[in-house]
C-alpha positions in Angstrom: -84.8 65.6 6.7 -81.9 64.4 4.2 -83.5 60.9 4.5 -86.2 62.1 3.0 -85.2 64.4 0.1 -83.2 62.1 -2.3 -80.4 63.5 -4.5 -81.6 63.9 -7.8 -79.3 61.3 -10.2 -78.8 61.9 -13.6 -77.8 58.4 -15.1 -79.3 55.9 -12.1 -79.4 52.8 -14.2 -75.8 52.8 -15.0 -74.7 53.5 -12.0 -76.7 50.9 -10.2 -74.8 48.1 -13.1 -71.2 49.9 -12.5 -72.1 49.3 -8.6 -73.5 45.9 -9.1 -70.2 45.1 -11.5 -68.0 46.2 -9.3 -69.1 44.2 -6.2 -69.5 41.2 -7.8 -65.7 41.4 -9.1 -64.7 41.6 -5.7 -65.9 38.0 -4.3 -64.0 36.2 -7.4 -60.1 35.7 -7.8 -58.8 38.1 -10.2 -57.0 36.6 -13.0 -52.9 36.5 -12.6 -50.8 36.1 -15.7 -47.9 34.0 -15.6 -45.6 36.6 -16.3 -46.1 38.5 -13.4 -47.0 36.0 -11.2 -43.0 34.9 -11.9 -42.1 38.4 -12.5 -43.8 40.6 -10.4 -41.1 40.9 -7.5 -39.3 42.9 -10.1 -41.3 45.6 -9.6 -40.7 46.2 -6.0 -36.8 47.8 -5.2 -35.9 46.1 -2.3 -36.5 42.4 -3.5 -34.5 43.4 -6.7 -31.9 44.5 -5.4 -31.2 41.7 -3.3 -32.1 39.5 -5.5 -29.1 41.1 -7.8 -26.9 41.3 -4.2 -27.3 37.3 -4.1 -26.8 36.8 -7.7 -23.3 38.6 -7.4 -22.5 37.0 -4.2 -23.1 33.3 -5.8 -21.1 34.2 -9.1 -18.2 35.5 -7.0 -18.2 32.1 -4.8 -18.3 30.2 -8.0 -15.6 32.2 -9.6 -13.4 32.1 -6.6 -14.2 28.3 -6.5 -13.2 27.3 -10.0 -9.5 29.1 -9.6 -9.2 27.1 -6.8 -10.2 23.9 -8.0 -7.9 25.2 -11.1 -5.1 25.4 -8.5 -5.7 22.4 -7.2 -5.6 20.8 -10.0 -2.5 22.1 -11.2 -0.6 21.4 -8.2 -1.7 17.2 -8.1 -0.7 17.5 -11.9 2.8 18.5 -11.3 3.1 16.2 -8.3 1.7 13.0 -10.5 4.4 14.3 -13.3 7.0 14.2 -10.4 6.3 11.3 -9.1 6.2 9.7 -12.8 10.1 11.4 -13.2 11.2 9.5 -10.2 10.0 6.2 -11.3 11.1 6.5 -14.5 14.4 7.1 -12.7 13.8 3.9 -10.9 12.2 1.9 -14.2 15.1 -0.9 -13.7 14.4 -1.6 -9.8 10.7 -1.4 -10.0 8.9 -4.6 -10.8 5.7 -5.6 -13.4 3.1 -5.0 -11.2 4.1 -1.7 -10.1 4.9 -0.7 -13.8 1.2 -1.3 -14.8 0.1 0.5 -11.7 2.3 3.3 -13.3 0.3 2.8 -16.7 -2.7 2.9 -15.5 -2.3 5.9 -13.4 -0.8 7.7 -16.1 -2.8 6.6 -19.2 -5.4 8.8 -20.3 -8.5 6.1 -20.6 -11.7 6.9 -21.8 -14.3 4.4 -20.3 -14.7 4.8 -16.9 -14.2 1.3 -15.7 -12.5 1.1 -12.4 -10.6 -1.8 -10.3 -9.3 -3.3 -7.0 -6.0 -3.1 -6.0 -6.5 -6.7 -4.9 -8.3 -7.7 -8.2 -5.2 -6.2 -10.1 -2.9 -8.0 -8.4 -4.9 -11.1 -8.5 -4.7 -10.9 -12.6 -0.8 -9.5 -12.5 -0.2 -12.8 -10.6 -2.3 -14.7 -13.0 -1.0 -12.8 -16.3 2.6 -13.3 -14.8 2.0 -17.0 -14.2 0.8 -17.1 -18.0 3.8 -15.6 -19.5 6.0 -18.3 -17.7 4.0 -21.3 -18.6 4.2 -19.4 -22.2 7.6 -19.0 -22.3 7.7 -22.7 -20.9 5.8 -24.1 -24.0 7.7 -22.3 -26.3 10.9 -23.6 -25.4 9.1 -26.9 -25.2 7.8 -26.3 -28.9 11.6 -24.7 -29.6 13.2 -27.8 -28.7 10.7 -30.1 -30.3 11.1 -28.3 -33.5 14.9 -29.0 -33.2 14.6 -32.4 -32.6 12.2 -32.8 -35.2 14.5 -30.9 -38.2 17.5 -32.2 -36.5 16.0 -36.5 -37.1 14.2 -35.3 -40.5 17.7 -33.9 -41.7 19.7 -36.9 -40.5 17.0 -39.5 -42.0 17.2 -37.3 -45.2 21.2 -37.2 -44.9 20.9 -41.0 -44.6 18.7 -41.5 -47.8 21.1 -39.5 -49.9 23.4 -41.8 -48.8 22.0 -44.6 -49.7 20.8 -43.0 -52.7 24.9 -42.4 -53.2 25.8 -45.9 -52.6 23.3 -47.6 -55.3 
């Protein structure tokens, strides 16, 4: 009996398109805006807050882990400055080589070029070897050049005194 008595519709046009509209919305992908697609777990409590529970847990480790390092730091700086005290204490009984170990532990370099122990040593025995062999050909030269002034001022000694005699 209902089947056959239809309810009497005032707008039936429209409301056939807002049907048909609404249906066919439904089978696409709605559009999501970048800002809450990154944003949109900000509108639900629980993800916030643990979102802001994590945030304050990784501050605090990274707060507590820069005092640390800080301390750390700080403690191998006062050892290194002890260390430096002691063999400045010892400066006479420590030789070349371990001097410009010293140096370059303590100098404050700004390239970031790095060497061997065994390289170093290597060109402290070859830098050592070439102060010798300097200090050899300077006493070499030294003595030349005393030969050399002592014949130039006898051979000049000896014209003046022939020079005397005519």
């Amino acid at each position: 009996m209902l089947k056959k008595k239809q309810p009497v519709l005032d707008n039936k046009a429209q409301l056939v398109e807002n049907v048909l509209n609404k249906t066919a919305n439904k089978g696409t992908m709605p559009y999501i805006r970048p800002f809450a697609f990154l944003f949109g777990w900000a509108s639900v409590g629980w993800i916030r807050n643990s979102m802001s529970t994590a945030a304050s847990i990784f501050l605090g480790v990274f707060i507590i882990q820069q005092v640390l390092l800080n301390k750390r730091l700080n403690q191998l700086e006062h050892q290194i400055v002890r260390s430096i005290n002691g063999l400045e204490q010892l400066d006479s009984k420590i030789g070349i080589k371990e001097k410009v170990l010293v140096n370059l532990l303590t100098n404050k370099s700004k390239d970031s070029i790095t060497i061997s122990t065994t390289d170093l040593n290597t060109f402290l025995e070859a830098y050592i070897e070439l102060e010798e062999s300097q200090e050899e050909t300077r006493s070499f030269i030294g003595s030349y050049k005393k030969r050399f002034l002592e014949k130039r001022l006898e051979e000049e000694l000896k014209n003046e005194a022939l020079k005397q005699k005519l």
